[in-house]
C-alpha positions in Angstrom: -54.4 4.3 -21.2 -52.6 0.8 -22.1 -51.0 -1.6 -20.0 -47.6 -1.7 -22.6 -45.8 0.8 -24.5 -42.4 0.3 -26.7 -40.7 2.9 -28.0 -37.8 3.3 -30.0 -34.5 4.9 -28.9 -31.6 5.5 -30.5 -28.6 4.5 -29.0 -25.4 7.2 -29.5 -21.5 5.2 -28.6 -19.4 7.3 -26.6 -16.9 9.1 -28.9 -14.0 9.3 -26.8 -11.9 7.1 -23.9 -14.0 8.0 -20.8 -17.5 9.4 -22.3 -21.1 7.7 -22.2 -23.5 5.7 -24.0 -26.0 8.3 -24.7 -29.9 7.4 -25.2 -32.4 9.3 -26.6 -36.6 8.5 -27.2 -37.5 10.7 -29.8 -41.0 10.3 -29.6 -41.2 11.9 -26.3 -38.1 14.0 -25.8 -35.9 12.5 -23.3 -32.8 11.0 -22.9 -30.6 9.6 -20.2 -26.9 8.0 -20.6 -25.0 5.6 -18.5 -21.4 4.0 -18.2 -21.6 0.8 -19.7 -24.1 0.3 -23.0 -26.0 -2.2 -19.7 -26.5 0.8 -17.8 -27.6 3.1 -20.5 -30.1 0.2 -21.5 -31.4 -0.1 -17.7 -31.6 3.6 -17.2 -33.6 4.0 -20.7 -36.1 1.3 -19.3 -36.1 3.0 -16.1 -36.3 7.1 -17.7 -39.4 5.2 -19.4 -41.4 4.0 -17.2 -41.2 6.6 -14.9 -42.1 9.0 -18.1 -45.3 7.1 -18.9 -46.1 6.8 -15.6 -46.2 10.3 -14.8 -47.8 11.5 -17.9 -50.7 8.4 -16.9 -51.2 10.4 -13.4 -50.7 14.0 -14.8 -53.4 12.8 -17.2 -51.7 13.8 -20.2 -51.7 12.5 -24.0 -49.1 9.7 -24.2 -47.1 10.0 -27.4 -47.3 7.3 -30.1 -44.6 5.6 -31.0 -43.0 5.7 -33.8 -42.1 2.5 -36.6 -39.1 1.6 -36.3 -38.5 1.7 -39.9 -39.1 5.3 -39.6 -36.5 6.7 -37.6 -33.0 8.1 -39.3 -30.3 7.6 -37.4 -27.6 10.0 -39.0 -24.3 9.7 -36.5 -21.9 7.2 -37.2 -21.5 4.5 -34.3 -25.1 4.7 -33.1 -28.1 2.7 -33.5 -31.5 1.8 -32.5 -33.0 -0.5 -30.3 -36.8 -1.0 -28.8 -37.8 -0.5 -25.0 -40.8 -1.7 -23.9 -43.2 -0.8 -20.6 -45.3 -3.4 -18.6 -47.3 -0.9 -17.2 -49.5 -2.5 -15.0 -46.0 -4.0 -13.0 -44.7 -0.3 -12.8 -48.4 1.3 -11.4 -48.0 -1.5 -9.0 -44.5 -0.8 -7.9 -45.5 2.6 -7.2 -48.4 1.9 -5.5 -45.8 0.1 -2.9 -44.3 3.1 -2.3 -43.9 4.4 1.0 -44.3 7.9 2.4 -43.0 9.2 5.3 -45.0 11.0 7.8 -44.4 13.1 11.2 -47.1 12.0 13.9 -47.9 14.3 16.9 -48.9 12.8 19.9 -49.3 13.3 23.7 -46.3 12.2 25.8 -48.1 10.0 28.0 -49.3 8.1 25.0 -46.1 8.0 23.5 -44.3 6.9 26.5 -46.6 4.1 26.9 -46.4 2.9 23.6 -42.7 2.6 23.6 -42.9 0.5 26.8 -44.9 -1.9 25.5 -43.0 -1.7 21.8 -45.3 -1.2 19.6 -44.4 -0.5 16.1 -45.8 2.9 15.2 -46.3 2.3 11.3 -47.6 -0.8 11.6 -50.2 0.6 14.3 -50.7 3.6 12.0 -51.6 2.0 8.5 -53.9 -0.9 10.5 -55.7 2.3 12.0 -56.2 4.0 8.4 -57.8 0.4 7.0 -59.9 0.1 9.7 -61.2 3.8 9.4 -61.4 3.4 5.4 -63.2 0.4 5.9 -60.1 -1.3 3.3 -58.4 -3.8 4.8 -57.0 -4.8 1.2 -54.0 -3.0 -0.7 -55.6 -0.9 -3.8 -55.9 -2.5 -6.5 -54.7 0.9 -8.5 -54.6 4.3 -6.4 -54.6 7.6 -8.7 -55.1 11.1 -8.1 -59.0 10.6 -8.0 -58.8 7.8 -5.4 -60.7 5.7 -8.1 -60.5 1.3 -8.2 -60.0 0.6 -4.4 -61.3 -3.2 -3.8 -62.7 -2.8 -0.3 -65.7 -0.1 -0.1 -64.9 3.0 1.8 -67.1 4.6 4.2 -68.6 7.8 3.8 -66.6 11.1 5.6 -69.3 11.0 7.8 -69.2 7.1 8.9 -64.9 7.7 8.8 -65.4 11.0 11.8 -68.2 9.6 14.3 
């Protein structure tokens, strides 16, 4: 795993009044277009690191880039152009992420909750750090809940 990638892609004009800049990464099989050659540039950059990321968390073998000076570019009007990946900004920005979950609780504790305003989130999250013992945001969380900075307690210390 590295913390940056760049990878060619090869940059298709639109043929006709009304069509999109097309672009393609050859080296690992996707492509995305967008309205203005801008937009096609900052959906590339956004198609890759979102591509990398995932392959990072599904474990898989990231393709290698190829040299620039080895890719053809056969159709009139496009071209090719580099796109790189800070990955260690991206991993962060989706560690920030935030899910959505439903809570069930008794009425009675609802009811005084809401009287008093308390904002269930914020309650929520400060209740999981305290049980995880991890007060501190992770430095990287993955699917093996590897590299937190605080030290979690065991299951049994997180149920008594």
């Amino acid at each position: 795993m590295s913390d940056r990638y760049v990878y060619p892609a090869i940059i298709s004009s639109p043929e006709q009044e009304g069509w999109e800049y097309c672009i393609i990464f050859p080296d690992i099989d996707v492509a995305t277009q967008g309205e203005t050659l801008q937009e096609a540039l900052d959906m590339a950059k956004e198609l890759l690191d979102l591509t990398i990321y995932s392959l990072e968390m599904d474990r898989e073998q990231i393709p290698e880039a190829s040299s620039p000076e080895d890719i053809k570019i056969d159709k009139p009007g496009s071209f090719m152009t580099l796109v790189s990946v800070n990955m260690p900004l991206v991993r962060a920005e989706m560690d920030l992420q935030y899910v959505k979950k439903t809570v069930t609780l008794p009425k009675w504790l609802n009811d005084l909750a809401e009287e008093a305003n308390i904002n269930f989130s914020k309650t929520l999250q400060a209740a999981i750090k305290l049980k995880l013992d991890s007060p501190e945001q992770p430095i990287c969380v993955n699917a093996n809940k590897e590299n937190y900075q605080g030290k979690g307690r065991s299951d049994s210390e997180r149920d008594s």
